[in-house]
C-alpha positions in Angstrom: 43.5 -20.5 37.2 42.6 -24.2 37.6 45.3 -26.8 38.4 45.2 -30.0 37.0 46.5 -32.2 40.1 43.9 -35.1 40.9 41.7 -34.3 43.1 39.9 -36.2 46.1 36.5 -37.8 44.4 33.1 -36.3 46.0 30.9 -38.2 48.2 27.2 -38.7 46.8 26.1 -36.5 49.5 28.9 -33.8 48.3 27.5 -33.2 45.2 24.1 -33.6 45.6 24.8 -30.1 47.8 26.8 -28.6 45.1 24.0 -29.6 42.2 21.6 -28.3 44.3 23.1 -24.6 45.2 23.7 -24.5 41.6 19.4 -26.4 41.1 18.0 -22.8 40.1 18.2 -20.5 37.3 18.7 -17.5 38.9 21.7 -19.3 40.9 23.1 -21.2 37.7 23.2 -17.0 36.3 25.0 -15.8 39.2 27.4 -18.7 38.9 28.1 -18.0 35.1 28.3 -14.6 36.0 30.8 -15.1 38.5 32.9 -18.2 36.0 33.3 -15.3 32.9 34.5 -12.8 35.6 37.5 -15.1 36.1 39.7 -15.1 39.3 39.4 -11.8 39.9 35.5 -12.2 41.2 32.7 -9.4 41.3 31.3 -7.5 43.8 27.5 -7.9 44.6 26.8 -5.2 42.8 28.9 -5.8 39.9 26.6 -9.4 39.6 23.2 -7.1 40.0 24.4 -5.5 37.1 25.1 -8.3 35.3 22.1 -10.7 35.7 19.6 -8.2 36.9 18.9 -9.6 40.2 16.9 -7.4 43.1 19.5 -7.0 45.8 17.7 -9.0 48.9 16.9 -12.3 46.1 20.7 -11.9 45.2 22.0 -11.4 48.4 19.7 -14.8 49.2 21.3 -16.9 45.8 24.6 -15.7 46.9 23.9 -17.4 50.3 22.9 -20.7 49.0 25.9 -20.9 46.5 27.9 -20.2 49.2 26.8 -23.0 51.7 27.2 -25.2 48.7 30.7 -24.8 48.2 30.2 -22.8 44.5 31.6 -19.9 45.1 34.0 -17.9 47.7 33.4 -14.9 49.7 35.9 -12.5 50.7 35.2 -9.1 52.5 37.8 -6.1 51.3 36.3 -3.0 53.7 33.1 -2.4 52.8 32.7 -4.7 49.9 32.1 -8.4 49.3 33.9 -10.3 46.9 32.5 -13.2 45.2 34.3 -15.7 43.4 33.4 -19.1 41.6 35.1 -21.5 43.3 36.7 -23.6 40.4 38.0 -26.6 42.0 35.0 -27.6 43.3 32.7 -26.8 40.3 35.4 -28.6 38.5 35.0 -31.8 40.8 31.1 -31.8 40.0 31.7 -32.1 36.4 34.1 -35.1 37.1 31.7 -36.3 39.5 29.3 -36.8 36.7 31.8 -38.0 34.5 34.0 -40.5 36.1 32.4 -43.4 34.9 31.3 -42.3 31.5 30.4 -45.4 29.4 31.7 -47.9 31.9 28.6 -49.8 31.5 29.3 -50.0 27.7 32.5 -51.1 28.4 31.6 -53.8 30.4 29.2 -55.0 27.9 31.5 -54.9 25.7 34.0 -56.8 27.7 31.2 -59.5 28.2 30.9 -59.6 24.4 34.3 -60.7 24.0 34.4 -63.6 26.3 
């Protein structure tokens, strides 16, 4: 589903548009919704069902994840699929993670000298 390759690091302003399409709960919902439905993605009314969403706020989430790079949209006739886009959830989390403890390393490489 996800590849491991290395992937190009986010800008500051990158992220701060993917933490803040995801910055709601009724957003972070559709998102998990759309994460535990795996590749395969839902339709919008598959996600109403799920998280119990009125259509138009929905349809207005769905929007907002979209513009911030969360999820994927594809039409297939009539319907729209939605899809988490895993890469780029996946580069958030690194985002926040890539430098983990580095200021306890440091101190601690201070210590030692």
């Amino acid at each position: 589903m996800v590849s491991r390759q290395r992937r190009a690091r986010l800008s500051l302003a990158e992220a701060t548009q993917g933490f803040a399409a995801a910055g709601s709960e009724p957003r972070l919902e559709v998102l998990q919704a759309l994460v535990r439905a795996g590749p395969d993605g839902l339709t919008v009314g598959d996600i109403q069902e799920r998280v119990g969403q009125p259509a138009s706020t929905l349809a207005h989430h769905l929007r907002f994840l979209a513009a911030g790079g969360l999820i994927e949209q594809e039409r297939h006739g009539r319907s729209v699929i939605n899809r988490a886009a895993y890469e780029r959830i996946e580069a958030l989390a690194a985002f926040l993670l890539e430098e983990c403890c580095s200021d306890t390393t440091e101190r601690v490489r201070a210590a030692r000298r």
